[in-house]
C-alpha positions as CSV (number, residue, x, y, z in Angstrom):
1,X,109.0,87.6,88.4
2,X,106.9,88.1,85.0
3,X,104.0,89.1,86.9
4,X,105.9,91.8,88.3
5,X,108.0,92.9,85.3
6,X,104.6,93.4,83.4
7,X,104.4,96.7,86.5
8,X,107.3,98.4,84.2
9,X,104.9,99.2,81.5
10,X,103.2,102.2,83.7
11,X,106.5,103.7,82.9
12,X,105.7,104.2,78.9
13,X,102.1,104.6,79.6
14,X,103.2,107.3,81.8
15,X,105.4,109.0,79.8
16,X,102.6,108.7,76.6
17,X,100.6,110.2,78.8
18,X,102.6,113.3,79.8
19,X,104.0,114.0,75.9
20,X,100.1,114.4,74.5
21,X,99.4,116.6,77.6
22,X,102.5,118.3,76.6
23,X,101.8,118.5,72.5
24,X,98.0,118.9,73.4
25,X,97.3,121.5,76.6
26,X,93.4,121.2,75.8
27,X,93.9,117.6,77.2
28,X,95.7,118.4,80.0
29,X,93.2,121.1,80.8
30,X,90.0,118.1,80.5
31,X,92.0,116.4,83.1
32,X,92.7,119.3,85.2
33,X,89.2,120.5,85.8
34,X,87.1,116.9,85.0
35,X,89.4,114.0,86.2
36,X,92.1,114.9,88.6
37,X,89.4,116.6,90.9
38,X,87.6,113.2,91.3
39,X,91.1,111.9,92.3
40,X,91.6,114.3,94.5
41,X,88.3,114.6,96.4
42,X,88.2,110.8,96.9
43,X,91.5,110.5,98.6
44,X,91.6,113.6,100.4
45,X,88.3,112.6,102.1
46,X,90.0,110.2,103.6
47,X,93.8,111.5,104.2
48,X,91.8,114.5,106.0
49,X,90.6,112.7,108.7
50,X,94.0,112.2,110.3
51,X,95.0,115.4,111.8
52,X,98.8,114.6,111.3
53,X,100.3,114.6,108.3
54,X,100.2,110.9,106.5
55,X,102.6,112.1,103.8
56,X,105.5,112.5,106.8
57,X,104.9,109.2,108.4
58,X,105.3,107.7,104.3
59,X,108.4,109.0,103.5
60,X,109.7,108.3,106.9
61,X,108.7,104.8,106.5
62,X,109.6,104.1,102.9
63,X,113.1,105.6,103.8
64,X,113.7,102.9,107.1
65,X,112.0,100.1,104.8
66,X,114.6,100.8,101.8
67,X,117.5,101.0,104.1
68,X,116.4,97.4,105.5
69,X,115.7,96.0,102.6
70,X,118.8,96.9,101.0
71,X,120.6,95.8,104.0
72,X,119.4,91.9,104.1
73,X,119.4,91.8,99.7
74,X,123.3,92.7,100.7
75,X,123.4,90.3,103.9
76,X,121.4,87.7,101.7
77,X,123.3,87.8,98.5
78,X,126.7,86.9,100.6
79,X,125.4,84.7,102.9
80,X,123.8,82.2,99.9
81,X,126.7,83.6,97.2
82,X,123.9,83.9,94.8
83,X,122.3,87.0,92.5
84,X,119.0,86.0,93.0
85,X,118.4,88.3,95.7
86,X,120.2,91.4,94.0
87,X,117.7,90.2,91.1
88,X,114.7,90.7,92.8
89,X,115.7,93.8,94.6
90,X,116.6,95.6,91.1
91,X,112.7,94.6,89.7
92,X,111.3,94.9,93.2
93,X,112.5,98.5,92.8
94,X,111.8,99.1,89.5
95,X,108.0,98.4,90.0
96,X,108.0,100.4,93.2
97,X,109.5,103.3,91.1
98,X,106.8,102.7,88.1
99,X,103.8,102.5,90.2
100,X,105.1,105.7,92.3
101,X,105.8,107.8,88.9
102,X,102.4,106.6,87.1
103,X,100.8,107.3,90.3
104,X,102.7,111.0,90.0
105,X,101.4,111.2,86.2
106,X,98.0,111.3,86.9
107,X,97.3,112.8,90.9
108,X,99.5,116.5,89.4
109,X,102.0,115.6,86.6
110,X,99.5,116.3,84.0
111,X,98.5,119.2,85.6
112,X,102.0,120.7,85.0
113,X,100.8,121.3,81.3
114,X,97.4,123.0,81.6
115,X,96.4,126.3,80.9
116,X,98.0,129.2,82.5
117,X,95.8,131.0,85.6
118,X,96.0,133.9,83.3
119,X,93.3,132.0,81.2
120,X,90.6,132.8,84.2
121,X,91.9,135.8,85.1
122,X,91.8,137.6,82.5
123,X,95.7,139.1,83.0
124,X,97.6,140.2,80.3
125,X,101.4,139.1,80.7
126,X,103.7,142.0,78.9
127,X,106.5,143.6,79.4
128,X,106.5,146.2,82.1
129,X,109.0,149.3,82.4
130,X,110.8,149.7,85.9
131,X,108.2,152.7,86.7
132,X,105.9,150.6,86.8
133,X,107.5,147.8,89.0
134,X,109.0,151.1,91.6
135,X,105.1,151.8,91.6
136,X,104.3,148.8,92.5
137,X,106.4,148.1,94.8
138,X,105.3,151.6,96.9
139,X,102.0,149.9,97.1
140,X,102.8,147.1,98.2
141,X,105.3,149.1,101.0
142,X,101.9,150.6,102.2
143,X,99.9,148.2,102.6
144,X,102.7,146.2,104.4
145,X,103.3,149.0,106.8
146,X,99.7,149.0,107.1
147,X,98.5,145.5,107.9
148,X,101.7,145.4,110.3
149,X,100.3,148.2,112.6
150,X,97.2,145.8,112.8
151,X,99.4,142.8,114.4
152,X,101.1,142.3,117.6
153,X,104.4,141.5,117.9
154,X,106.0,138.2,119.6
155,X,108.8,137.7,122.2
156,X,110.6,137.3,118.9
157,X,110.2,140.8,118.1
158,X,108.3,139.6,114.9
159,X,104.7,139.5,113.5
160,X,102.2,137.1,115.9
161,X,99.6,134.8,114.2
162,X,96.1,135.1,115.8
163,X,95.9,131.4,116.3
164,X,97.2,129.6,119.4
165,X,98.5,127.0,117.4
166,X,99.2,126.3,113.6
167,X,95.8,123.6,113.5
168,X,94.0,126.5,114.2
169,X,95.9,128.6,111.0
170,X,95.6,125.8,109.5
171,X,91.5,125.6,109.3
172,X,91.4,129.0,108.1
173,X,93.7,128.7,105.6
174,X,91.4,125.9,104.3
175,X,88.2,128.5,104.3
176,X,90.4,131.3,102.8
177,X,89.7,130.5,99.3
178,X,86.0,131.2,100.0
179,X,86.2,134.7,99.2
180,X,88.5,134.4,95.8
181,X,86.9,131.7,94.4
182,X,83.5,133.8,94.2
183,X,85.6,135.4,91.7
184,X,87.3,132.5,90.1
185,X,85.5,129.7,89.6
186,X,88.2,127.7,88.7
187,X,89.3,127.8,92.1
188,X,86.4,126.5,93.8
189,X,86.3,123.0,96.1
190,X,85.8,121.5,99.2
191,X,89.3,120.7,99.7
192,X,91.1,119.9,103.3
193,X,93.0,121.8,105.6
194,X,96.7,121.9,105.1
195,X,98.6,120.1,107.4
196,X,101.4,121.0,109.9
197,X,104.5,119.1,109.4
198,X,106.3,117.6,112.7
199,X,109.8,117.3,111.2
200,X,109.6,120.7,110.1
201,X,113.2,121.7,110.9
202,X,114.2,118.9,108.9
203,X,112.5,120.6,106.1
204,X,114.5,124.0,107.0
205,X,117.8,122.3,106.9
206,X,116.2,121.3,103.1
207,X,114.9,124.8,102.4
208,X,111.7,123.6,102.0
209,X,108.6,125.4,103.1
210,X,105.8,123.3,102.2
211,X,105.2,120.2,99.9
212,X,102.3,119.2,98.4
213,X,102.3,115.4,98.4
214,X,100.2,114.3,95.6
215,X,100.1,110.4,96.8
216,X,98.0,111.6,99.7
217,X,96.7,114.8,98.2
218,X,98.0,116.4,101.0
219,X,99.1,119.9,101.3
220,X,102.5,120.2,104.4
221,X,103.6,122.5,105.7
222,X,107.1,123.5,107.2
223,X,106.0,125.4,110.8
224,X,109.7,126.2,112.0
225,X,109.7,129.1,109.4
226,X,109.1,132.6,110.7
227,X,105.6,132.8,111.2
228,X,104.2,135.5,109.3
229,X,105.1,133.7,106.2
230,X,103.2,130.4,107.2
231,X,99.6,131.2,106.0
232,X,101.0,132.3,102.3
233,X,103.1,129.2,102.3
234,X,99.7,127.1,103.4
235,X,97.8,128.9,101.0
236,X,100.2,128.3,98.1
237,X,100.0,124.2,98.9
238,X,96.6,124.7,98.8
239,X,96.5,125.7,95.5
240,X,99.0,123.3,94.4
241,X,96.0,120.9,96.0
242,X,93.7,122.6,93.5
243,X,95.4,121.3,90.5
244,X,97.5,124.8,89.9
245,X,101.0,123.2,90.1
246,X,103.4,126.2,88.3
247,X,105.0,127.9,91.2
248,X,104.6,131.1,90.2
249,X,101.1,130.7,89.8
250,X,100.7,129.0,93.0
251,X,102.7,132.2,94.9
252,X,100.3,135.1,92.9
253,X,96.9,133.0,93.7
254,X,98.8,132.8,97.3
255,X,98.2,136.2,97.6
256,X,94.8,136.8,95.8
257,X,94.0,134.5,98.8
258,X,95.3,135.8,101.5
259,X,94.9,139.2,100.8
260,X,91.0,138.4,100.6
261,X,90.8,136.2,103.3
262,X,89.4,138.4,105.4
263,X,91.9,137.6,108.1
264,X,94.7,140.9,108.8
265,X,97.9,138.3,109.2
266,X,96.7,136.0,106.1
267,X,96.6,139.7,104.3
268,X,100.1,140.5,105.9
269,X,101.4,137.4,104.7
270,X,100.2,137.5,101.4
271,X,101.7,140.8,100.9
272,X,105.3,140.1,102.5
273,X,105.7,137.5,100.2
274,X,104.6,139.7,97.2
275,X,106.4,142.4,98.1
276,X,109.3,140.1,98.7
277,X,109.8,138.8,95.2
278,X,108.4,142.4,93.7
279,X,111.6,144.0,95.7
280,X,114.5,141.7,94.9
281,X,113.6,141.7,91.1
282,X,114.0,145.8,91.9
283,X,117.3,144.9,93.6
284,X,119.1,143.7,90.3
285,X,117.2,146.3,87.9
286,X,117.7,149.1,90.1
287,X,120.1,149.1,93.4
288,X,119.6,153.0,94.2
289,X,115.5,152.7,93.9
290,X,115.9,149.5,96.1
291,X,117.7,151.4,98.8
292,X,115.5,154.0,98.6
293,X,112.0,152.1,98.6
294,X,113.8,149.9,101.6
295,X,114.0,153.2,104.0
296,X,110.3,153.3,103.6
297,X,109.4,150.2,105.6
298,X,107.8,150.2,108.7
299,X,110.5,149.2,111.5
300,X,108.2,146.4,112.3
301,X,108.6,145.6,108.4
302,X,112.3,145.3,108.6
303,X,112.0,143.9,112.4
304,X,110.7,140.9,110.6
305,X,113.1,140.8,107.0
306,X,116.1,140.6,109.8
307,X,114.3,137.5,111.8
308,X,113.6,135.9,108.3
309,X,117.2,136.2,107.0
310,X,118.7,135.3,110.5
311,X,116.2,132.5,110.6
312,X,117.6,130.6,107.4
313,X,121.0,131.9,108.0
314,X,121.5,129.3,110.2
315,X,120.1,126.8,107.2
316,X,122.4,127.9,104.9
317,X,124.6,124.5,104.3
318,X,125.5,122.1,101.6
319,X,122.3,120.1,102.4
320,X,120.4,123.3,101.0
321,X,122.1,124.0,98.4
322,X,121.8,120.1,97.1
323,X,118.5,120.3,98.0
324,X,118.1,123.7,95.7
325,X,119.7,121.3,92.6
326,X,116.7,118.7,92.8
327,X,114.2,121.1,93.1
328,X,115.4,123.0,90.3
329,X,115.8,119.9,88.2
330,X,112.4,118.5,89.8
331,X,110.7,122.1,87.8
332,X,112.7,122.0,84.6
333,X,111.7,118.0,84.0
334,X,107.7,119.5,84.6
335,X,107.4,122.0,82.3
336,X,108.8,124.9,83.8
337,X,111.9,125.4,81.8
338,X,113.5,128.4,84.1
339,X,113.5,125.8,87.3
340,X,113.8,127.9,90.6
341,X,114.0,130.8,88.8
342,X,109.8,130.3,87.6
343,X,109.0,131.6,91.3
344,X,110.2,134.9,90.2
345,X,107.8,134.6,87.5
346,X,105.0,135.8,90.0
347,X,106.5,139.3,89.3
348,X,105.3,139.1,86.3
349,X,101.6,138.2,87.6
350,X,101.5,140.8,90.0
351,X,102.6,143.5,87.9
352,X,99.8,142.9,85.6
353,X,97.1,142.8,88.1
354,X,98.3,146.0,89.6
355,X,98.1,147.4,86.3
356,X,94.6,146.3,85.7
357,X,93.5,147.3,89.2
358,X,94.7,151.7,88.7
């Protein structure tokens, strides 16, 4: 049992590790761009080669083997009337949790404390009047209503991938960076495919779209969703995958991507979920120009808001909304003090790009 208590040091080491990345972001920035890529490329090499996602068939695993295991400590510890069993169970666990959250540290904990994208782009954050967001968001209407007329519509009555199956999105999703990284370097890698997740409804009744699983360096994906929002939601993994792990970040370089992928639905995408987050921060500032801006949308457009919001209608239960609670604590314990609230943060992105771009 010494052997194994001498595991619960990676917990110190750990959290030594994330307070000097923390006091010291020129540190977490080395690690970013010179260490975690090394990481990264070396297991990915390998994760990639199975088509299915190796993160889902962990956390399946790990969640049958814990039940079990807790099951005979319990059976085990009344059978024999003795503690030893409930002993080694607590410091059986305790290493497991230690080697999983050092593990966490260094394949994208430390890369919650880099330098902001905004560092490589060149963006200047600053406060922007509501003109300026209205103006935005008219742009972004138009190219919506735009990129729509390019699509076909499903038996759904909603926008239609070009793929035959979510593989095939998947694969261009992967070369999609291609274009934006010529721009940013930062962004640049050979980095794998994202990977469609089986239990994806599972992941609905969650609210979760997509997961970046850092123990595989695997980017999954929830493909229940409405489709037209599947290659932003891959793309967004993907960057996650690069080492860019604030959310907001990860939704704005979403849509860098996708709106210069060269692909019409990984541009659609891109922009519904820009415009998406650009019109509900309207929506508190300004009901009347909300309403207004809303009656310009293609019927396509709204064809497509009403599948979406019908879609995770249906999701809407207490499983979601505890599921909402740990992700927002999950983001506040990693540097990103506003929780859930940090993926409205991309707003902020956008509307400086927009203004550097007129």
């Amino acid at each position: 049992m010494k052997n194994r208590l001498m595991f619960l040091i990676l917990i110190p080491i750990s959290l030594i590790l994330t307070i000097y990345a923390k006091l010291y972001m020129s540190f977490a920035e080395f690690y970013a761009v010179e260490i975690y890529p090394v990481f990264a490329g070396a297991i990915s090499f390998f994760t990639s080669k199975s088509s299915f996602s190796l993160a889902e068939v962990i956390i399946v695993a790990l969640i049958i083997l814990l039940i079990l295991y807790t099951l005979s400590m319990t059976i085990n510890s009344f059978k024999y009337k003795t503690t030893d069993f409930f002993k080694n169970y607590i410091v059986n666990i305790g290493v497991a949790v230690s080697c999983m959250y050092c593990l966490f540290v260094l394949f994208c904990g430390l890369n919650y404390y880099r330098y902001e994208f905004t560092r490589y782009s060149g963006l200047e954050i600053k406060e922007s009047s509501k003109e300026e967001l209205i103006n935005m968001c008219e742009v972004l209407i138009n190219d919506a209503n735009e990129m729509r007329a390019e699509l076909h519509t499903s038996d759904e009555n909603t926008a239609e991938l070009y793929d035959h199956n979510y593989y095939g999105t998947a694969e261009r999703a992967k070369n999609s960076f291609n274009n934006i990284a010529s721009e940013y370097e930062i962004l640049k890698g050979n980095y794998p495919a994202p990977k469609p997740v089986r239990l994806s409804k599972v992941m609905s009744y969650m609210n979760i779209t997509g997961v970046f699983f850092p123990f595989t360096f695997e980017a999954n994906v929830n493909v229940d969703i409405p489709p037209y929002q599947i290659p932003a939601i891959m793309l967004h993994e993907l960057v996650h995958l690069r080492g860019f792990m604030r959310e907001e970040e990860a939704n704005f370089i979403s849509y860098l991507a996708c709106t210069n992928s060269g692909y019409d639905d990984f541009a659609y995408s891109g922009t519904m979920l820009a415009l998406s987050y650009s019109m509900n921060v309207l929506y508190y500032e300004d009901y009347d120009a909300f309403e207004k801006l809303y009656e310009t949308y293609s019927e396509d457009d709204r064809n497509n808001l009403k599948f979406s919001k019908n879609y995770w209608k249906q999701f809407d239960t207490k499983v979601a909304e505890i599921s909402k609670n740990i992700n927002d604590t999950y983001l506040k314990a990693n540097n990103q003090e506003d929780g859930i609230k940090s993926y409205g943060r991309m707003v902020d992105l956008l509307l400086a790009y927009y203004r550097e771009s007129v």
